[in-house]
mmCIF file of the N, C-alpha and C atoms, coordinates in Angstrom:
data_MODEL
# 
_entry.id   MODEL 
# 
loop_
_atom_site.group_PDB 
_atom_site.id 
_atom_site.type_symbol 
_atom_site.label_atom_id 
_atom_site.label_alt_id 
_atom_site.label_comp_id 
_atom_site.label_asym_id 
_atom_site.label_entity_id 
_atom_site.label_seq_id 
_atom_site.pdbx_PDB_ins_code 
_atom_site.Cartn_x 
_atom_site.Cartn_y 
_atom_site.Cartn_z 
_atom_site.occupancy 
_atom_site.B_iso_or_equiv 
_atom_site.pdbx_formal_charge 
_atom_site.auth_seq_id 
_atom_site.auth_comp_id 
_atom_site.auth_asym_id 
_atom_site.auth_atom_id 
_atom_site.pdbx_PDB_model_num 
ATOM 1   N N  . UNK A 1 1  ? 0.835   -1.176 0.000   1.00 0.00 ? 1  UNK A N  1 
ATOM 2   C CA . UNK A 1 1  ? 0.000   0.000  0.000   1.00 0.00 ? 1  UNK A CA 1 
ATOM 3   C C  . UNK A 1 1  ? 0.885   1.247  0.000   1.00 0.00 ? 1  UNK A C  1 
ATOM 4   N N  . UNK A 1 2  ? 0.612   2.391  -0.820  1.00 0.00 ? 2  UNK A N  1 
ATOM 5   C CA . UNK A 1 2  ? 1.528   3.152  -1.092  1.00 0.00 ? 2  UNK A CA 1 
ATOM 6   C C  . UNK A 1 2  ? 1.144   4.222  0.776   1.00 0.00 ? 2  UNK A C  1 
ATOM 7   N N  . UNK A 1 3  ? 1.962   4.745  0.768   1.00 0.00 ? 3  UNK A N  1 
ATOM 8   C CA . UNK A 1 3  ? 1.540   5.700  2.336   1.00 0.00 ? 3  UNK A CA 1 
ATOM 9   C C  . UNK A 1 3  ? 1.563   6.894  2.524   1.00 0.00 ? 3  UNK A C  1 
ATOM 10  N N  . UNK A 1 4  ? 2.691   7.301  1.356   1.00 0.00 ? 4  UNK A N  1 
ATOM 11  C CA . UNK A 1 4  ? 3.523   8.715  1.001   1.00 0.00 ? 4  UNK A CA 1 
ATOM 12  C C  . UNK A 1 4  ? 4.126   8.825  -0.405  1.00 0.00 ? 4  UNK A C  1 
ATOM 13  N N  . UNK A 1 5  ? 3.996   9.736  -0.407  1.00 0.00 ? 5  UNK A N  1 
ATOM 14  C CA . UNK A 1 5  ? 4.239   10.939 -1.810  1.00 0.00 ? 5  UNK A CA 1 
ATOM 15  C C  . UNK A 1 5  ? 5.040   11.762 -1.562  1.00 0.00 ? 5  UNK A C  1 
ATOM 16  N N  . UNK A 1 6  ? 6.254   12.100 -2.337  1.00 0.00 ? 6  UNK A N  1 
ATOM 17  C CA . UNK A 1 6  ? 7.320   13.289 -2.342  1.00 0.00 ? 6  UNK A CA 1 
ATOM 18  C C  . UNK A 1 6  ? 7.467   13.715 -3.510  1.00 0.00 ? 6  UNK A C  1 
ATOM 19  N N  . UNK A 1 7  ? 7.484   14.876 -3.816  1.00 0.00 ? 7  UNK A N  1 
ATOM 20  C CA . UNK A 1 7  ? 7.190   15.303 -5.661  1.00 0.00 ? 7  UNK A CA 1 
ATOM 21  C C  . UNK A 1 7  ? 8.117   16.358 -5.250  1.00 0.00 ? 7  UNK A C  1 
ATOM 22  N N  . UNK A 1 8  ? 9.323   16.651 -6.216  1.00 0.00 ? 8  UNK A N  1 
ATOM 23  C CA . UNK A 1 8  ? 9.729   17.667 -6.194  1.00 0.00 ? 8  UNK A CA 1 
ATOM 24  C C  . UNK A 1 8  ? 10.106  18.503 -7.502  1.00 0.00 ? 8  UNK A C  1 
ATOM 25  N N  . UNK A 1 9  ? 9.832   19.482 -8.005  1.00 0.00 ? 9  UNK A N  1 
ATOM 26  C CA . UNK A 1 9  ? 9.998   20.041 -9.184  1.00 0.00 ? 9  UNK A CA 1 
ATOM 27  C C  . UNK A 1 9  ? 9.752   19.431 -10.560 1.00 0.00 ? 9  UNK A C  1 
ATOM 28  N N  . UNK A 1 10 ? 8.818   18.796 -10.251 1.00 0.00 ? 10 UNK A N  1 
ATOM 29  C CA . UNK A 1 10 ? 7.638   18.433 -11.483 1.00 0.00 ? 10 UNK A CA 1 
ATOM 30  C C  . UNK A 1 10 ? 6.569   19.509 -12.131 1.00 0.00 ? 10 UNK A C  1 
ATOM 31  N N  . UNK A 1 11 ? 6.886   20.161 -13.287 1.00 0.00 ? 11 UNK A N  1 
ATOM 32  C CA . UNK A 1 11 ? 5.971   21.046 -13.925 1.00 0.00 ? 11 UNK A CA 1 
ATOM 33  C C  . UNK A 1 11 ? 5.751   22.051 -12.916 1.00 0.00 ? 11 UNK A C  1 
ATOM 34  N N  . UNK A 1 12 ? 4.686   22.213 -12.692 1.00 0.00 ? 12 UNK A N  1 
ATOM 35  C CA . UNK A 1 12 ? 4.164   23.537 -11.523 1.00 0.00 ? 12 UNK A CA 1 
ATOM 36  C C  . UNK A 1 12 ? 4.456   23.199 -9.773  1.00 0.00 ? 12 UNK A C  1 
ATOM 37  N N  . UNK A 1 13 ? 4.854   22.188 -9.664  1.00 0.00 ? 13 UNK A N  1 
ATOM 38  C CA . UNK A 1 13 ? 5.188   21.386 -8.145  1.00 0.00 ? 13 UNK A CA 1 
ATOM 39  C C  . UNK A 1 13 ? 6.761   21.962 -7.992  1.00 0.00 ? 13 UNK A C  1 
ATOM 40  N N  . UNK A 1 14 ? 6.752   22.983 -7.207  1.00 0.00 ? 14 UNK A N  1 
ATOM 41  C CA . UNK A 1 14 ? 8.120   22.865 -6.110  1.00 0.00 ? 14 UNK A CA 1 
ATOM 42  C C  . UNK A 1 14 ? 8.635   21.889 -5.290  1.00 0.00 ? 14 UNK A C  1 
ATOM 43  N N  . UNK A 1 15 ? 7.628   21.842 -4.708  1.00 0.00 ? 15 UNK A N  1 
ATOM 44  C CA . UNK A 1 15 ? 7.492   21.009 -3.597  1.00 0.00 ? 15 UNK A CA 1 
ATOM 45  C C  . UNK A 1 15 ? 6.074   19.858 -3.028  1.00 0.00 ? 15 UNK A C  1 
ATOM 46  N N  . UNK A 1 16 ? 5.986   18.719 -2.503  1.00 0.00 ? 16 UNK A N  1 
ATOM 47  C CA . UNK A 1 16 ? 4.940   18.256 -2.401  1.00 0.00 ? 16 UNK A CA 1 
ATOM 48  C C  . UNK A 1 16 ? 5.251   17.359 -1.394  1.00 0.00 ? 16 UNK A C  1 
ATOM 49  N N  . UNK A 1 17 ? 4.614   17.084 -0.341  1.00 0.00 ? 17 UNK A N  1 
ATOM 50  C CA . UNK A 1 17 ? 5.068   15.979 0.309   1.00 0.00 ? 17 UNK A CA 1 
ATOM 51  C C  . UNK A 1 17 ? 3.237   15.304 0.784   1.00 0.00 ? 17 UNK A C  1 
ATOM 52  N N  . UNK A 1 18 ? 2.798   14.394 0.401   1.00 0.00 ? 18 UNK A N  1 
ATOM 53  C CA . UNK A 1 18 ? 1.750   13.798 0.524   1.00 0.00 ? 18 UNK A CA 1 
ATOM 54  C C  . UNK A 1 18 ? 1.604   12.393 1.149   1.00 0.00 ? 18 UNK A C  1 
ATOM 55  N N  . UNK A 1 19 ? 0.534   12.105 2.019   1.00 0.00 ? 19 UNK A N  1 
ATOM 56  C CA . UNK A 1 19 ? 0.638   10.780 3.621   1.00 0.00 ? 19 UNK A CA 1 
ATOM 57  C C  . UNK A 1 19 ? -0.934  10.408 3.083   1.00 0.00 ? 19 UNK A C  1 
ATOM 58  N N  . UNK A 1 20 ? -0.857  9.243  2.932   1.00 0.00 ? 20 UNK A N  1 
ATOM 59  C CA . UNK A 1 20 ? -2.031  8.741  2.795   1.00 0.00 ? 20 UNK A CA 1 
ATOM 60  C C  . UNK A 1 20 ? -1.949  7.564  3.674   1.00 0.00 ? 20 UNK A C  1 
ATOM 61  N N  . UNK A 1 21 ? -3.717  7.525  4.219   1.00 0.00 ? 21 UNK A N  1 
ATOM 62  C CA . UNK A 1 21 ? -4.014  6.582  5.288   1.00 0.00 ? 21 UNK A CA 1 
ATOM 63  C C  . UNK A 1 21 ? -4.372  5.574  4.847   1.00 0.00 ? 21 UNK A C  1 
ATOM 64  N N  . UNK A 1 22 ? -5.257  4.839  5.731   1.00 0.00 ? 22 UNK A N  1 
ATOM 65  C CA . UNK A 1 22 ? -5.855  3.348  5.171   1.00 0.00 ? 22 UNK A CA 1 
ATOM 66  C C  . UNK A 1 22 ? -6.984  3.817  4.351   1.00 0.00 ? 22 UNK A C  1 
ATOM 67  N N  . UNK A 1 23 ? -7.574  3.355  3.556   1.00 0.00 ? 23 UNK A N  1 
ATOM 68  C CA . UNK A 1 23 ? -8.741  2.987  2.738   1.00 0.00 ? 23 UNK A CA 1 
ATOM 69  C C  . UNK A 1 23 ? -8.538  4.301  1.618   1.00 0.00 ? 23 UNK A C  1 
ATOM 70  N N  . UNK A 1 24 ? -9.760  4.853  1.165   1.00 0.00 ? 24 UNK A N  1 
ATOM 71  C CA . UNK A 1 24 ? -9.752  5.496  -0.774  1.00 0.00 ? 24 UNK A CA 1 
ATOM 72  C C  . UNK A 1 24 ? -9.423  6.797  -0.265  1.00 0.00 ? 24 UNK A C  1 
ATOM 73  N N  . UNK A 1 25 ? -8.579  6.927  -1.237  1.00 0.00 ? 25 UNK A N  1 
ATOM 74  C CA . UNK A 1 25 ? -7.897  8.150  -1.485  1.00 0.00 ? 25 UNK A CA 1 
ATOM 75  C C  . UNK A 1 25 ? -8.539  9.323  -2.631  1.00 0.00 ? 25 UNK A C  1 
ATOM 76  N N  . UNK A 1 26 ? -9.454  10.164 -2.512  1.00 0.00 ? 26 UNK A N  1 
ATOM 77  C CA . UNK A 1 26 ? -9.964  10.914 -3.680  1.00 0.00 ? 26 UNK A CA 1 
ATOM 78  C C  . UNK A 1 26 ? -9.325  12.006 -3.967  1.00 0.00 ? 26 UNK A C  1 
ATOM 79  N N  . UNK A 1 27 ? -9.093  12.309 -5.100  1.00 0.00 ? 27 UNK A N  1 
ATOM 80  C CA . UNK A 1 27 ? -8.059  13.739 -5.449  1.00 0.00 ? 27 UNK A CA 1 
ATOM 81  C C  . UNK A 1 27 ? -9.177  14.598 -6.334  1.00 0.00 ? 27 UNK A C  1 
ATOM 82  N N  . UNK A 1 28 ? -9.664  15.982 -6.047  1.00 0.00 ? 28 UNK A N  1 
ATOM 83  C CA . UNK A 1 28 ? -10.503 16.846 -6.067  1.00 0.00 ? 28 UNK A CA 1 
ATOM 84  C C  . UNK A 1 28 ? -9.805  17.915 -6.315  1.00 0.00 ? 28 UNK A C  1 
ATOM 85  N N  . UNK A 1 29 ? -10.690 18.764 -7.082  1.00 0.00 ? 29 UNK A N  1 
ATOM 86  C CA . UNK A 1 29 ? -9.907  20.844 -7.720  1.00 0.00 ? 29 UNK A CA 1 
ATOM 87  C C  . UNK A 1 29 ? -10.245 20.965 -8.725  1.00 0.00 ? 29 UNK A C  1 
ATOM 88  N N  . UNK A 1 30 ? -10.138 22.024 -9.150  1.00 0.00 ? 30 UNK A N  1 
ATOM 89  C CA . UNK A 1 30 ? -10.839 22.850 -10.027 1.00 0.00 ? 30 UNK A CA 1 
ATOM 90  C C  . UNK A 1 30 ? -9.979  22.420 -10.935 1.00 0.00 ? 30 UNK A C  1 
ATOM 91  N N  . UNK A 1 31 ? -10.215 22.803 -12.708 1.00 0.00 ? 31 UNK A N  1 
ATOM 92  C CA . UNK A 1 31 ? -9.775  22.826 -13.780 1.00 0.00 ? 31 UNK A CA 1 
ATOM 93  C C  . UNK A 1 31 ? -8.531  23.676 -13.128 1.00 0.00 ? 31 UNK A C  1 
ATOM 94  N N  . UNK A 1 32 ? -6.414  23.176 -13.788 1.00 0.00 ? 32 UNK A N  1 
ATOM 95  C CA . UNK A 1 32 ? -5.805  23.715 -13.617 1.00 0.00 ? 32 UNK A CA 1 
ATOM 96  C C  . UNK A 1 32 ? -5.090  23.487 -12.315 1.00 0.00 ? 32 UNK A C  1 
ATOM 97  N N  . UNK A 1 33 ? -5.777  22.783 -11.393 1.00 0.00 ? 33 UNK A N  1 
ATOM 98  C CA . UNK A 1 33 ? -4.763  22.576 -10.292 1.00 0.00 ? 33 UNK A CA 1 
ATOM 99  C C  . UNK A 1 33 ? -4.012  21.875 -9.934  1.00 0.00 ? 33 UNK A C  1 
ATOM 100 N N  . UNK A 1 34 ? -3.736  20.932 -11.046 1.00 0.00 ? 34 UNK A N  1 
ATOM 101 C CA . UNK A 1 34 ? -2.309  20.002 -10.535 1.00 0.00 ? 34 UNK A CA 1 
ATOM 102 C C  . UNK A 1 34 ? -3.114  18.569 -10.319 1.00 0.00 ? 34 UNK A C  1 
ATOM 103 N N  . UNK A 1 35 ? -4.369  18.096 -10.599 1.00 0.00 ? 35 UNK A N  1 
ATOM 104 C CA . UNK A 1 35 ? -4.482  16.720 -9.512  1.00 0.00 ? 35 UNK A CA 1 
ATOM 105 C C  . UNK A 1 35 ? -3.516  15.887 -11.458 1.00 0.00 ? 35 UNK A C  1 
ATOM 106 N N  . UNK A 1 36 ? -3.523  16.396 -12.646 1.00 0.00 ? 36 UNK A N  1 
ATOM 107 C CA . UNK A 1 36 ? -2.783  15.545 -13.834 1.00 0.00 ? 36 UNK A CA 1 
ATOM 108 C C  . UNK A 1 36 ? -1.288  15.490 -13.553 1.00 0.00 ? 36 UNK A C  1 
ATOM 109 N N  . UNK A 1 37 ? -1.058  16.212 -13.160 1.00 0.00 ? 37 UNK A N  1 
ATOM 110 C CA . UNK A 1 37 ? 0.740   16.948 -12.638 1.00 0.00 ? 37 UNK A CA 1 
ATOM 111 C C  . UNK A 1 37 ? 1.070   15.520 -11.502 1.00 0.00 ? 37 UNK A C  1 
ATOM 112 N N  . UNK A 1 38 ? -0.295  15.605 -10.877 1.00 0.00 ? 38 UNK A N  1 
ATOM 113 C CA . UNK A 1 38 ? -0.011  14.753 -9.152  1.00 0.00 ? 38 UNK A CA 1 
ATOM 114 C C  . UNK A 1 38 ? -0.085  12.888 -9.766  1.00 0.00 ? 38 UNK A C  1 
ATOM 115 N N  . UNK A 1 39 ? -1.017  13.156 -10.336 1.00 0.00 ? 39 UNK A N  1 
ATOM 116 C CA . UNK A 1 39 ? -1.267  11.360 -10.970 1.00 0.00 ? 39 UNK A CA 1 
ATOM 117 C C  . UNK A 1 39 ? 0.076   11.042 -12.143 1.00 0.00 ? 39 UNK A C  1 
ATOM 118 N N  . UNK A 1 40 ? 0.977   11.630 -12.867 1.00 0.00 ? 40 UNK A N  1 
ATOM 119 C CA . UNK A 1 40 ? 1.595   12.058 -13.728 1.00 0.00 ? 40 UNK A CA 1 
ATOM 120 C C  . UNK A 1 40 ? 3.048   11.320 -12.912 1.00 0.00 ? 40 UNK A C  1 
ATOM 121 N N  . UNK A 1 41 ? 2.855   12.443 -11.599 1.00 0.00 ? 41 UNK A N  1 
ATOM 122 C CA . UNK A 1 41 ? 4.293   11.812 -10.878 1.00 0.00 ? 41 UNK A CA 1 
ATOM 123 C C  . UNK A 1 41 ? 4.113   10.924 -9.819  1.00 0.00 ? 41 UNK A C  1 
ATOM 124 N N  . UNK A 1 42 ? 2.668   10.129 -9.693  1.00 0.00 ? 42 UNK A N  1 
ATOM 125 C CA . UNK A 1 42 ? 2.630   8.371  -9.387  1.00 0.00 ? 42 UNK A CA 1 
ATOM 126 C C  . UNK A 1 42 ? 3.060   7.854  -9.961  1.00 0.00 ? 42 UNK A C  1 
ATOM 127 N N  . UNK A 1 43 ? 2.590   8.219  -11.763 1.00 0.00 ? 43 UNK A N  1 
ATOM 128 C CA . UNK A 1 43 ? 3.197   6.904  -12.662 1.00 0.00 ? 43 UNK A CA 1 
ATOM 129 C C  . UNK A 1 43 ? 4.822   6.669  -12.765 1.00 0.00 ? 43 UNK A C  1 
ATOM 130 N N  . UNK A 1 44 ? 5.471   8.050  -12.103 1.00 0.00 ? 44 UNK A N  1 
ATOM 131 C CA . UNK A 1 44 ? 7.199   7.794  -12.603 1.00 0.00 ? 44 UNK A CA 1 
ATOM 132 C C  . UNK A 1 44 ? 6.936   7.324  -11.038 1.00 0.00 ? 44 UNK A C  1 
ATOM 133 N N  . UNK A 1 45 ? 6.457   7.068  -10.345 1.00 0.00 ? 45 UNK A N  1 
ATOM 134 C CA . UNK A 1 45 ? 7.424   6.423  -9.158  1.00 0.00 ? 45 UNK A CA 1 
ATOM 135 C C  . UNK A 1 45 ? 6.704   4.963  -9.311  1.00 0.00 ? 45 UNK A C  1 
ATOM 136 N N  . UNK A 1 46 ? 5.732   4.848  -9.910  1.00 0.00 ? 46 UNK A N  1 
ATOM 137 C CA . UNK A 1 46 ? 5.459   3.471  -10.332 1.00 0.00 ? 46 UNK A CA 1 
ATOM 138 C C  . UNK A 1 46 ? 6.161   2.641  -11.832 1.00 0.00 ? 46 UNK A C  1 
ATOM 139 N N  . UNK A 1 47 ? 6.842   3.365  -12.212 1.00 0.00 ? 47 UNK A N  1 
ATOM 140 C CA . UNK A 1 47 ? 8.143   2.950  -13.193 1.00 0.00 ? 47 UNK A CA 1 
ATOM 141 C C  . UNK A 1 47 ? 7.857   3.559  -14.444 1.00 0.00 ? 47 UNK A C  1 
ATOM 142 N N  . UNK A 1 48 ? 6.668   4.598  -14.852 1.00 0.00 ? 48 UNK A N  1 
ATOM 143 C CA . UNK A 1 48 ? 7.048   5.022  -15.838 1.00 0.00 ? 48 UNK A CA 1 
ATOM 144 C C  . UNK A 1 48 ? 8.001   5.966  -16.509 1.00 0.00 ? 48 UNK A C  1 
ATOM 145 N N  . UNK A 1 49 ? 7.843   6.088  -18.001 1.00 0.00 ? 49 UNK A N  1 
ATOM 146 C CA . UNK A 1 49 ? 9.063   6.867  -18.442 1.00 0.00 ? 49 UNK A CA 1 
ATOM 147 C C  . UNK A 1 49 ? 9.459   8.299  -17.996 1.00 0.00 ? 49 UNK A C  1 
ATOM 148 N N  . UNK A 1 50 ? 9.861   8.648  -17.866 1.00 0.00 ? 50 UNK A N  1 
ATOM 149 C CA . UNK A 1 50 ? 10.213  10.505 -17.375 1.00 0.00 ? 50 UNK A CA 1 
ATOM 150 C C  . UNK A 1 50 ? 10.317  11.069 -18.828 1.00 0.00 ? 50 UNK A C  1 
ATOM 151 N N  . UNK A 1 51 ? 10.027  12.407 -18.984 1.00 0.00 ? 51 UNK A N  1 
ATOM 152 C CA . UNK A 1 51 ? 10.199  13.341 -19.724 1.00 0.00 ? 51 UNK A CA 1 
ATOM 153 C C  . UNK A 1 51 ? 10.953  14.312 -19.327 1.00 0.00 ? 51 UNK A C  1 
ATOM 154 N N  . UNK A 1 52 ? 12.205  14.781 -19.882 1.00 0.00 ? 52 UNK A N  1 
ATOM 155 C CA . UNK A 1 52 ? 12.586  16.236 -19.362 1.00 0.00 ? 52 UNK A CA 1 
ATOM 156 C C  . UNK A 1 52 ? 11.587  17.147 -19.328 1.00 0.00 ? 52 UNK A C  1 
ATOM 157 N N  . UNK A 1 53 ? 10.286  17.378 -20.175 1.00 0.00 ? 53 UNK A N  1 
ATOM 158 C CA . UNK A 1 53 ? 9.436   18.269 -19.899 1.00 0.00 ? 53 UNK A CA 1 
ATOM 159 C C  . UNK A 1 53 ? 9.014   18.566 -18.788 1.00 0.00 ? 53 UNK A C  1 
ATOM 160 N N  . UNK A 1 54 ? 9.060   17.369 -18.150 1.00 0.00 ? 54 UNK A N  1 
ATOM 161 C CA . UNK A 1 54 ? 8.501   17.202 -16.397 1.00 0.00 ? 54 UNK A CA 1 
ATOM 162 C C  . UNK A 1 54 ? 9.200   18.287 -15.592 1.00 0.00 ? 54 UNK A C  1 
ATOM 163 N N  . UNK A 1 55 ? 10.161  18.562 -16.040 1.00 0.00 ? 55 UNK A N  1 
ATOM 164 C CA . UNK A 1 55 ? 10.869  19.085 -14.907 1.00 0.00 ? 55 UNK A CA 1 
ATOM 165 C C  . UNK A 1 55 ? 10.331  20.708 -14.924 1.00 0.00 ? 55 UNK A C  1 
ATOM 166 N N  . UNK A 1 56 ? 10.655  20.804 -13.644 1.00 0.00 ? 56 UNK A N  1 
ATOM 167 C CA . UNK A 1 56 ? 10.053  22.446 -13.606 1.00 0.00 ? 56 UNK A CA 1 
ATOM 168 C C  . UNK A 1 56 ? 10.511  23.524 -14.024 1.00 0.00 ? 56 UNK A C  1 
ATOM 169 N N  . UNK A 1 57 ? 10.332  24.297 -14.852 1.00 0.00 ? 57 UNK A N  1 
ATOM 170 C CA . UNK A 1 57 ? 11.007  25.514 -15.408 1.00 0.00 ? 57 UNK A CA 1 
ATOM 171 C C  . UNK A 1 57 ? 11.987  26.071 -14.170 1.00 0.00 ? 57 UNK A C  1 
ATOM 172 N N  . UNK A 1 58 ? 13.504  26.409 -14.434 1.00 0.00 ? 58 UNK A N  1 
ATOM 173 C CA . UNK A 1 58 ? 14.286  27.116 -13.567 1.00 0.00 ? 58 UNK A CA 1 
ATOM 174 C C  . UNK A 1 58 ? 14.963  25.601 -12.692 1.00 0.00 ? 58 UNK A C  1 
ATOM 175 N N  . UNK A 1 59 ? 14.367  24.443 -12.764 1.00 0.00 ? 59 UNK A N  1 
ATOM 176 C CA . UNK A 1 59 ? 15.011  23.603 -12.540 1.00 0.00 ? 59 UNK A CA 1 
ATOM 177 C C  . UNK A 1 59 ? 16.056  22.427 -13.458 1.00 0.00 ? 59 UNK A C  1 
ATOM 178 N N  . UNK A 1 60 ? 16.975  21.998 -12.274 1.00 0.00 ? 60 UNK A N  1 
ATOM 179 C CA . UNK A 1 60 ? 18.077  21.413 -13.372 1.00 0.00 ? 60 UNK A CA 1 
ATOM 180 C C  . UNK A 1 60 ? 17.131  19.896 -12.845 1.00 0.00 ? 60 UNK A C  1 
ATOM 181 N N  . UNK A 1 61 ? 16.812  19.217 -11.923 1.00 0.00 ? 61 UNK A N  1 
ATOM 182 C CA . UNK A 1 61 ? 16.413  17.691 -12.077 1.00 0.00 ? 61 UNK A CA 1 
ATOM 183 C C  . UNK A 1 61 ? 15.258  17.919 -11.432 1.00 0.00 ? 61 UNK A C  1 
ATOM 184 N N  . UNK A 1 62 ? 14.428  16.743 -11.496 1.00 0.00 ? 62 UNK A N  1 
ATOM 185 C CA . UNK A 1 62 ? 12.875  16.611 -10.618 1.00 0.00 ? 62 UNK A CA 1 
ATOM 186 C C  . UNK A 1 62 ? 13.130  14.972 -10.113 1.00 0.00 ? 62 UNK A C  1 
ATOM 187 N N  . UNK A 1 63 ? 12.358  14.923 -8.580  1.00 0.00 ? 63 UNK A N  1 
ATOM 188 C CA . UNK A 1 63 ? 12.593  13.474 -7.815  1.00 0.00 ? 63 UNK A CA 1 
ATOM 189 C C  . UNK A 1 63 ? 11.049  13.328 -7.346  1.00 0.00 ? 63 UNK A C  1 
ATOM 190 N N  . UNK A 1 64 ? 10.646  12.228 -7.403  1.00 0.00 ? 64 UNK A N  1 
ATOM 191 C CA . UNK A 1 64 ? 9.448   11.484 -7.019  1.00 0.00 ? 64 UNK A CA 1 
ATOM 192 C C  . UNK A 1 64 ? 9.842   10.714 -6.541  1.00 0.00 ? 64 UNK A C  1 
# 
């Protein structure tokens, strides 16, 4: 079961540090707020490919 989330300099994400408990997890916001950005940098810590695009403008690397 995943528990925690650390996103750092992914697209519009500086910073992120996210704790999830037992049972469903719902991700909610308006058009524009990051929940594609947030599901985006599950899939690289669940092994998908990275894009340099990912990385955040003004940054040299991004870590999930």
């Amino acid at each position: 079961m995943l528990t925690a989330l650390s996103i750092r300099d992914v697209v519009l994400i500086e910073r992120l540090d996210l704790s999830f408990g037992a049972g469903l997890t719902v991700l909610t916001g308006e058009t524009g707020a990051g929940k594609s950005i947030l599901l985006d940098s599950l899939g690289l810590a669940l092994g998908a490919r990275a894009d340099a695009g990912l990385v955040r403008a003004g940054a040299d690397q991004a870590s999930v």
